[in-house]
Each structure stands twice: as C-alpha cells, then as structure tokens.
C-alpha positions as CSV (number, residue, x, y, z in Angstrom):
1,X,-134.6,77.7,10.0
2,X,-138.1,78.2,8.3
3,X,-139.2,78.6,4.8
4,X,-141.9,79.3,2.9
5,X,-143.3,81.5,0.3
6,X,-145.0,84.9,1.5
7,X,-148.4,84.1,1.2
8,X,-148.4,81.6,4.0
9,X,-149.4,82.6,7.4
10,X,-147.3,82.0,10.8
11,X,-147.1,78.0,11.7
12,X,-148.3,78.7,15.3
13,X,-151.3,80.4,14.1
14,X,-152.8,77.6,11.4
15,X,-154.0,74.2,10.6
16,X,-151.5,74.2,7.4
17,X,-149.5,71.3,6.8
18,X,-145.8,71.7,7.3
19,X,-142.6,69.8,6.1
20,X,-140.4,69.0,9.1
21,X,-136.7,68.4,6.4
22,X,-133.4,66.8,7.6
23,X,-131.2,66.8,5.0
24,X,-128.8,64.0,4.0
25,X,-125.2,64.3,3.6
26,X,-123.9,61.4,5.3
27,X,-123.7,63.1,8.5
28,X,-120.8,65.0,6.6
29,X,-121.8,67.8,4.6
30,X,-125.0,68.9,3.1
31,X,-127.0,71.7,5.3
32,X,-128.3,75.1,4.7
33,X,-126.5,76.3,2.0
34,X,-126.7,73.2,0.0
35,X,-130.4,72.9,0.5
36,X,-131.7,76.2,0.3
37,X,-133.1,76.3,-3.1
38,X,-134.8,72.7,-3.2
39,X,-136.3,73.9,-0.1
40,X,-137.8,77.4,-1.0
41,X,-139.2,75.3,-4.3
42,X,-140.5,72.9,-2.4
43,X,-142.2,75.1,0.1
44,X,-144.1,77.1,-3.2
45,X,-144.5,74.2,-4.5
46,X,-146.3,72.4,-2.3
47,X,-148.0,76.3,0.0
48,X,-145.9,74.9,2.9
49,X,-143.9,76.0,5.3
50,X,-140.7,73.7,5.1
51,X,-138.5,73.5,8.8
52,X,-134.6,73.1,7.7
53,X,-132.3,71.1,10.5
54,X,-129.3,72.2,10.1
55,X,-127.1,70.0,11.9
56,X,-124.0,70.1,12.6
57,X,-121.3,67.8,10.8
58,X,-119.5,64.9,12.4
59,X,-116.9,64.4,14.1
60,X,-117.8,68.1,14.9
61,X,-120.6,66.8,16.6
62,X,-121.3,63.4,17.4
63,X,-124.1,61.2,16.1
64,X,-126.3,61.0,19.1
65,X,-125.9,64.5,20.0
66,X,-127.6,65.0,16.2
67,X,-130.5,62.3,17.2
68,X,-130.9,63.8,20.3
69,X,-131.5,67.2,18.4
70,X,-134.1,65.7,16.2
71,X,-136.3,65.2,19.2
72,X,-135.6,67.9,20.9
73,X,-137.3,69.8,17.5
74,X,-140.1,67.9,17.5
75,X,-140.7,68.3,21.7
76,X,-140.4,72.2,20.8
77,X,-143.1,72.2,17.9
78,X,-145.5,69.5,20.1
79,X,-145.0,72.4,23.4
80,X,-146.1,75.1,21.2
81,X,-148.7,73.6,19.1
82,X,-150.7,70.4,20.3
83,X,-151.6,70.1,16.9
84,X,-148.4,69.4,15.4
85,X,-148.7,65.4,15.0
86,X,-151.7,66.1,12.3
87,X,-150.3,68.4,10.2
88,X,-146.3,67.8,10.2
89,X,-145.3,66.3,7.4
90,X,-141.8,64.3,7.7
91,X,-138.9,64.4,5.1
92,X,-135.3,63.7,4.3
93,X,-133.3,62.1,2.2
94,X,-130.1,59.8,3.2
95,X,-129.2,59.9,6.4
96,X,-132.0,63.1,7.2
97,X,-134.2,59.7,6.2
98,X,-132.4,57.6,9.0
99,X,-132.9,60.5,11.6
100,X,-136.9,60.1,10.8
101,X,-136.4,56.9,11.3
102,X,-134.7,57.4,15.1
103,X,-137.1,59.9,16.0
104,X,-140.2,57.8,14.7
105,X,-138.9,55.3,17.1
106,X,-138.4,57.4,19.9
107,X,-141.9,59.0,20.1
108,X,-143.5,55.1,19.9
109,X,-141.0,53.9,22.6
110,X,-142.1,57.7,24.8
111,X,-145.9,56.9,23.5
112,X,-145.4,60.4,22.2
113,X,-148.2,61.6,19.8
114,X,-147.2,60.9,16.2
C-alpha cells in the first residue's frame, strides 16, 4: 500500500527518497487502518512517498512467514529499481522496528545492497 501526497511523481520513475514503514503492534494489531493518517502526514510532511506493510496478525500468520515478507518487499523494489538502496528510507516503530532489524540482517548476511 503506497502513500503520498499528489504532487509527488511515480516511485519507479524518480530519484525521490521514499519511506519503506512497518508498523508496530506487537505482531497483534496495528495495520492499515490504524496507521493511515500518521502516514499520509508523514508522506506531506516530509514530499515522500511512504510504502505501508500491512501484515498480517499472529497467530493468523506466523512470525517468520511476516519476516520472510519483509524481504520479499524489499527483493521487489531492488528488481524494479536498482536504485532503491540510495534513496529508501527505513521506518517502524515496535516490532515494525524489529522487522528492520531482521531484514537489515538478512541483506548483510545475502551481501545484498543496502
């Protein structure tokens, strides 16, 4: 899920920063809906495209299904646009901050551009 204010042009097609967001919630709750008016702010803000995770709860889905999703985003943004790794920004808070923290780890352990 993308947001960003109007004015901003297609992430494929600039040299713009962008947030890359995984929200907290304990694993539990949090998502979309909870997160959908920090986010807009933040992307006006800031004249930044912000990309929401919205991951699915546990026990719905397990952990290191969720982890495993993470990189899977990131593989998908580095596919389309090389230039990914010098303009993504990385945030989350609670455990969206732990799953920056897997996925940091993961792309030094793959020697994956960061």
């Amino acid at each position: 899920l993308i947001r960003h204010d109007n004015r901003l042009k297609h992430w494929r097609h600039s040299d713009q920063p962008m947030i890359l967001y995984f929200h907290g919630g304990g694993f539990f709750f949090g998502g979309n809906e909870t997160y959908f008016g920090f986010e807009c702010d933040l992307s006006k803000t800031h004249n930044q495209l912000v990309i929401h995770i919205d991951y699915k709860p546990v026990p719905e889905q397990p952990l290191p299904v969720t982890v495993k999703d993470t990189i899977a985003v990131y593989e998908y943004l580095l596919r389309f646009d090389a230039t990914i790794p010098r303009r993504l920004i990385g945030m989350g808070d609670s455990s969206g901050g732990m799953l920056w923290i897997h996925l940091l780890q993961w792309l030094v352990q793959q020697n994956k551009p960061t």
